[in-house]
C-alpha positions in Angstrom: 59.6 -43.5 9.1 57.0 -43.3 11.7 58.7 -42.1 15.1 59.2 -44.9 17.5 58.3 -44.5 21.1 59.7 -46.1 24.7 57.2 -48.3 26.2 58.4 -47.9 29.8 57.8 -50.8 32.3 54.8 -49.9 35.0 54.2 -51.9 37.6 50.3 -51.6 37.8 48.0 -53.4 39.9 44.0 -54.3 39.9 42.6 -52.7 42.9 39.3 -54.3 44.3 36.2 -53.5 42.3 38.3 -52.7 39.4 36.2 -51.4 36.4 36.9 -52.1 33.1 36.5 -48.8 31.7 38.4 -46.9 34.3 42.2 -47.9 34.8 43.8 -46.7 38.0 47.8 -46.5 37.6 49.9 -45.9 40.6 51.7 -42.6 40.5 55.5 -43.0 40.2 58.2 -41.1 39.4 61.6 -41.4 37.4 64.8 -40.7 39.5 67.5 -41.6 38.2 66.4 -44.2 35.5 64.7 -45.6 38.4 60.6 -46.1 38.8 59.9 -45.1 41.8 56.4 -46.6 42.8 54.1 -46.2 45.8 54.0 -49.2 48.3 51.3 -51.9 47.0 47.9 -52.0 49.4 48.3 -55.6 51.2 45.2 -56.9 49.4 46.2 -55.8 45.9 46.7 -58.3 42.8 49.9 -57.7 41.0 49.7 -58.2 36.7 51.7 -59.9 34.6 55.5 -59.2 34.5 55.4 -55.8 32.2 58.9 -56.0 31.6 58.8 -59.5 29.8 55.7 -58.2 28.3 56.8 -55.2 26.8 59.8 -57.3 25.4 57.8 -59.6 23.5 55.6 -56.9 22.1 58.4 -55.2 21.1 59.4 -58.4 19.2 56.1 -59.0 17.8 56.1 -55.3 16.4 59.4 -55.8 14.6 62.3 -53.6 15.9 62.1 -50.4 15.8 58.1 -49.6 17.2 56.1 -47.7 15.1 53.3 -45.1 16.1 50.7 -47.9 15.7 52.5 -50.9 17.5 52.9 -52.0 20.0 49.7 -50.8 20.9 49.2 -48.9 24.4 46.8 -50.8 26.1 45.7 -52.0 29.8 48.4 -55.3 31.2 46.8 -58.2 31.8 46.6 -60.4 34.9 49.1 -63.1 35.7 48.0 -66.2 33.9 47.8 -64.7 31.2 48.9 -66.3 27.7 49.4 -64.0 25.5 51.8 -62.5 24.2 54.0 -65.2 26.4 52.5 -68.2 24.0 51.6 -68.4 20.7 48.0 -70.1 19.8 47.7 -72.6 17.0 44.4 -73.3 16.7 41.9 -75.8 14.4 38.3 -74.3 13.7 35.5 -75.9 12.7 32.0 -78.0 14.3 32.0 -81.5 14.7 28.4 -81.8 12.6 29.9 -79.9 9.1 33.4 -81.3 7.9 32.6 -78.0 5.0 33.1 -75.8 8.0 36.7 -76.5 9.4 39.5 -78.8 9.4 38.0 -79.5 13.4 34.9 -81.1 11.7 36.6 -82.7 8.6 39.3 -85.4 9.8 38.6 -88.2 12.0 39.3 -87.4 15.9 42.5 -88.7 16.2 43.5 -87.8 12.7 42.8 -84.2 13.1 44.5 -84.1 16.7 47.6 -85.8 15.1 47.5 -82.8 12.3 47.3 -80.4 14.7 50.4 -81.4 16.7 52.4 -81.5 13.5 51.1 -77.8 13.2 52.3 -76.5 16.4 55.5 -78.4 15.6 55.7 -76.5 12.6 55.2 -73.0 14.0 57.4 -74.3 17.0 60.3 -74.8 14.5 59.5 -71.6 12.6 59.8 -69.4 16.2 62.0 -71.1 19.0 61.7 -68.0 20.9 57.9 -68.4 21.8 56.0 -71.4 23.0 53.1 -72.7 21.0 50.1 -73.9 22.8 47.1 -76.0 20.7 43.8 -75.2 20.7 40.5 -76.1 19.3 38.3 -73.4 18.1 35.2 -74.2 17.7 31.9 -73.0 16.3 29.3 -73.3 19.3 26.7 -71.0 17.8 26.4 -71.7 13.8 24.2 -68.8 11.6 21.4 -70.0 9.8 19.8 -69.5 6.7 16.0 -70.3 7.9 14.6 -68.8 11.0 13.7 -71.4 13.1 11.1 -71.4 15.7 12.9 -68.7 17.6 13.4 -66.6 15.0 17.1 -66.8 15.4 18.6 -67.5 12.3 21.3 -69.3 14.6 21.6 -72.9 15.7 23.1 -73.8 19.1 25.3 -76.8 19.7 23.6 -79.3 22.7 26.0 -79.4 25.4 27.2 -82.9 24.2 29.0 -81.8 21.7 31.0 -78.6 23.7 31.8 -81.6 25.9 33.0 -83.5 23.1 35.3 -80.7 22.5 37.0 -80.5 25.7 37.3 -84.2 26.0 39.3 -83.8 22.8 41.4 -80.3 24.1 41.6 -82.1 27.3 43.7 -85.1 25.6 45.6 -82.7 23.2 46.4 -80.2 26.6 44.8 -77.5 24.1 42.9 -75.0 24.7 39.1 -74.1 23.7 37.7 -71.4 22.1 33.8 -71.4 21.8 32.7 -69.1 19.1 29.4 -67.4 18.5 27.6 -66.3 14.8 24.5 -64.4 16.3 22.4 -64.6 13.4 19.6 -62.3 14.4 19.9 -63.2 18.0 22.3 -60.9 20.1 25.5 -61.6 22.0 23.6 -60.3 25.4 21.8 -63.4 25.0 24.2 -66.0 23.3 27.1 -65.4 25.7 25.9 -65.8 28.6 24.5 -69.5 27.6 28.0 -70.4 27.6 29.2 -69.6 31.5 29.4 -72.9 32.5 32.0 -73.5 30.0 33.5 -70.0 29.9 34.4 -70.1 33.8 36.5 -72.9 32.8 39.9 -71.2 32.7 41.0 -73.7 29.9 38.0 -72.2 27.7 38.0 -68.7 26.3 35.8 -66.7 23.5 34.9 -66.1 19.6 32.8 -63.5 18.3 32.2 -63.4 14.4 30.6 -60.1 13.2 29.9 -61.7 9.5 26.9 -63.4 10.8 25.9 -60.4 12.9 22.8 -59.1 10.4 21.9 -55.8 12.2 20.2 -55.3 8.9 17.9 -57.8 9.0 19.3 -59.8 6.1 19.8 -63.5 5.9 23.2 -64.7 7.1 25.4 -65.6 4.3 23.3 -63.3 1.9 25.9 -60.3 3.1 28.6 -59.7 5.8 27.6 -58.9 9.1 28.8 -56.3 11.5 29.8 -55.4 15.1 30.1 -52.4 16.1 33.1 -51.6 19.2 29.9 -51.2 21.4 29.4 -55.4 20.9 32.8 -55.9 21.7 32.7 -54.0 24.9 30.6 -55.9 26.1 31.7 -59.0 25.3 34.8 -57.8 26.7 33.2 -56.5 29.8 31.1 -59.5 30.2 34.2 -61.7 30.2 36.2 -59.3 32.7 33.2 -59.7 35.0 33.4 -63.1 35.1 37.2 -63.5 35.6 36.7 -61.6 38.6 33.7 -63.2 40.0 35.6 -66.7 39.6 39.3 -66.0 40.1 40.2 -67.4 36.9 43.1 -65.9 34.4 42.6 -63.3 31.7 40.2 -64.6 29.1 40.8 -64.0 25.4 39.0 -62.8 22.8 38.8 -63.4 19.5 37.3 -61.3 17.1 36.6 -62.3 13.0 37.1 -59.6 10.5 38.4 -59.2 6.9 36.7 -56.2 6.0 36.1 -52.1 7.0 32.8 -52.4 7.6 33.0 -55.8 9.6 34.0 -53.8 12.6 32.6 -50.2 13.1 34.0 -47.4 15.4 37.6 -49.7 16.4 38.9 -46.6 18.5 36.8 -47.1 21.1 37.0 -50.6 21.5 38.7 -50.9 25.3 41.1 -52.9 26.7 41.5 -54.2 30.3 43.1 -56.5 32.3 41.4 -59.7 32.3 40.4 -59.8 28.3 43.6 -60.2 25.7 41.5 -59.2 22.7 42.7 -60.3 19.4 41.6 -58.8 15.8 41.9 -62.2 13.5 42.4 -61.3 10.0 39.4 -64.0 8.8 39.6 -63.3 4.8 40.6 -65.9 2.1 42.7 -66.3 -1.3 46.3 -65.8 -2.6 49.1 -64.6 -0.1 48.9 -61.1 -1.5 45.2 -60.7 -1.2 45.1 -62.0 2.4 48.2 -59.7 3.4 46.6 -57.0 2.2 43.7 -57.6 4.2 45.4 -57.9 7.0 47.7 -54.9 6.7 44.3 -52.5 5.9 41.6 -53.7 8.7 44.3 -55.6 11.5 47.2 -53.9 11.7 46.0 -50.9 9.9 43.4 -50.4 12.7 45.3 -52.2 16.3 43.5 -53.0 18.8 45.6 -54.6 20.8 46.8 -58.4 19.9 46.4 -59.7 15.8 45.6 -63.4 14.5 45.8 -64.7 11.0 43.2 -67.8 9.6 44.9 -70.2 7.3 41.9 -72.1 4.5 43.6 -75.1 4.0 40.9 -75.4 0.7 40.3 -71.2 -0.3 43.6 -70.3 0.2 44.8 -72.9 -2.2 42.6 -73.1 -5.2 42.5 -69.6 -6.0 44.7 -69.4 -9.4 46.9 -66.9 -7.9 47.9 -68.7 -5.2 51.4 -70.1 -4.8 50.1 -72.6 -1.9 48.8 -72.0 1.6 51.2 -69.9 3.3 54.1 -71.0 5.5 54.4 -69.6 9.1 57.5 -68.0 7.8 55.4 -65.9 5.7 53.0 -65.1 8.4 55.7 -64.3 11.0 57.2 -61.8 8.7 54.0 -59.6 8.6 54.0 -56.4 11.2 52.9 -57.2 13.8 53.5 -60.7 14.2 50.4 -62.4 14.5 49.9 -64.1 18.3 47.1 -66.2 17.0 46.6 -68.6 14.4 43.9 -70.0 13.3 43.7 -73.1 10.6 39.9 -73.7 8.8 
């Protein structure tokens, strides 16, 4: 049995020009079970309420903790959803129905499904709220070039605003994801800005169509390495900052090793809740082994688990899409979920 440790409630603050790869902690002291804590500066900004975080994580972790989880990692910001909600999300692009459940149902029809979704994992787990969201795919990987050289196609801003019309009508949130292609995400991200400072909108990264090796996407899997990540991390803390906005989170694909490279020194802070989503396909056993090995096998800080209403089904092994039950009883429970 792994040795469980006490994940002690510190109240922390963000001190102006707060850098994401340096966290300054107050000093404090214990005095008689008490935390004893200097007097907060007047201009300070106080984070989230660590002892109702540290609670949930604990839950999420399944009583008792283990040496992996929860995972020690920078508080958020007020605002900040996670792990205080739970995210039920559709994926997809509005020009491929072969690419999501977002793309393949009528408008109405597909926001009707996914209200009987969050009702579903709202039923399954009283104890934590469910907010709706629409993930969707605003950078799509190629198989030709194109005149850029790319090997990416990006969505015209009609169609993001299509998006938010529809998350705006289901209160849900958006998530705008990116598959570089050959491009980079120091030159896809910050494309999206206008939409990104929206505090309703948050951030998808998808290493399988990252071809650092040149290769054609879809010919192999892609990579990031925690490098990318940082920065999409740090890019996002920048901009929560510069427009006063809540934490930002960030999703990030992977159902292999190799997918994500050097996960250690991915960092935390407190304006990015980063998630690892367990991305892979097929019967229950396969996909929980996938997500025991590369998610919870290697924390980062928050999980997420992708549901293929078609792959997960037609596999001969499978016994059926799994049920949130099923889900919620992996370690740690997953704070994100994602239907395709």
């Amino acid at each position: 049995m792994h040795k469980g440790y006490l994940l002690t409630c510190l109240c922390l603050i963000l001190l102006p020009g707060y850098d994401c790869q340096k966290t300054e902690r107050l000093q404090q002291a214990f005095k008689k079970d008490r935390l004893v804590v200097t007097p907060l500066p007047a201009d300070t900004t106080i984070l989230v309420d660590t002892l109702a975080y540290n609670a949930r994580l604990q839950r999420l972790a399944h009583w008792p903790a283990s040496s992996r989880w929860p995972v020690k990692a920078a508080y958020p910001l007020r605002g900040a959803i996670l792990p205080f909600k739970r995210v039920v999300a559709f994926y997809g692009n509005l020009y491929s129905g072969g690419m999501g459940i977002l793309g393949a149902l009528p408008p109405e029809q597909m926001l009707d499904k996914l209200q009987e979704e969050v009702q579903h994992w709202t039923d399954a787990d009283t104890t934590t709220p469910v907010v709706p969201a629409l993930h969707y795919i605003a950078v799509t990987a190629q198989r030709t070039p194109g005149p850029a050289g790319r090997y990416n196609l990006r969505m015209p801003d009609q169609q993001i605003d299509k998006i938010l019309e529809l998350a705006a009508r289901a209160h849900a949130l958006v998530f705008l994801d990116i598959q570089v292609g050959h491009s980079h995400l120091q030159d896809e991200i910050p494309l999206l800005k206008k939409y990104l400072a929206m505090p309703q909108v948050h951030l998808g990264i998808d290493p399988e169509y990252s071809m650092k090796d040149g290769s054609v996407p879809c010919a192999s899997i892609g990579t990031f390495d925690a490098a990318d990540i940082n920065y999409a991390s740090g890019w996002l803390a920048n901009l929560v900052r510069e427009e006063g906005i809540p934490p930002k989170i960030l999703v990030v694909h992977r159902f292999t090793q190799a997918m994500v490279t050097n996960y250690a020194n991915i960092r935390t802070c407190p304006e990015v809740q980063i998630v690892m989503n367990m991305d892979g396909f097929g019967f229950p056993g396969r996909k929980i082994d996938t997500y025991v090995h590369w998610i919870a096998g290697q924390p980062v800080q928050f999980t997420g688990f992708k549901l293929f209403y078609i792959n997960d089904v037609r596999d001969k092994r499978s016994t059926g899409l799994m049920t949130p039950q099923q889900v919620l009883a992996l370690t740690p429970q997953p704070i994100y979920i994602q239907y395709q």
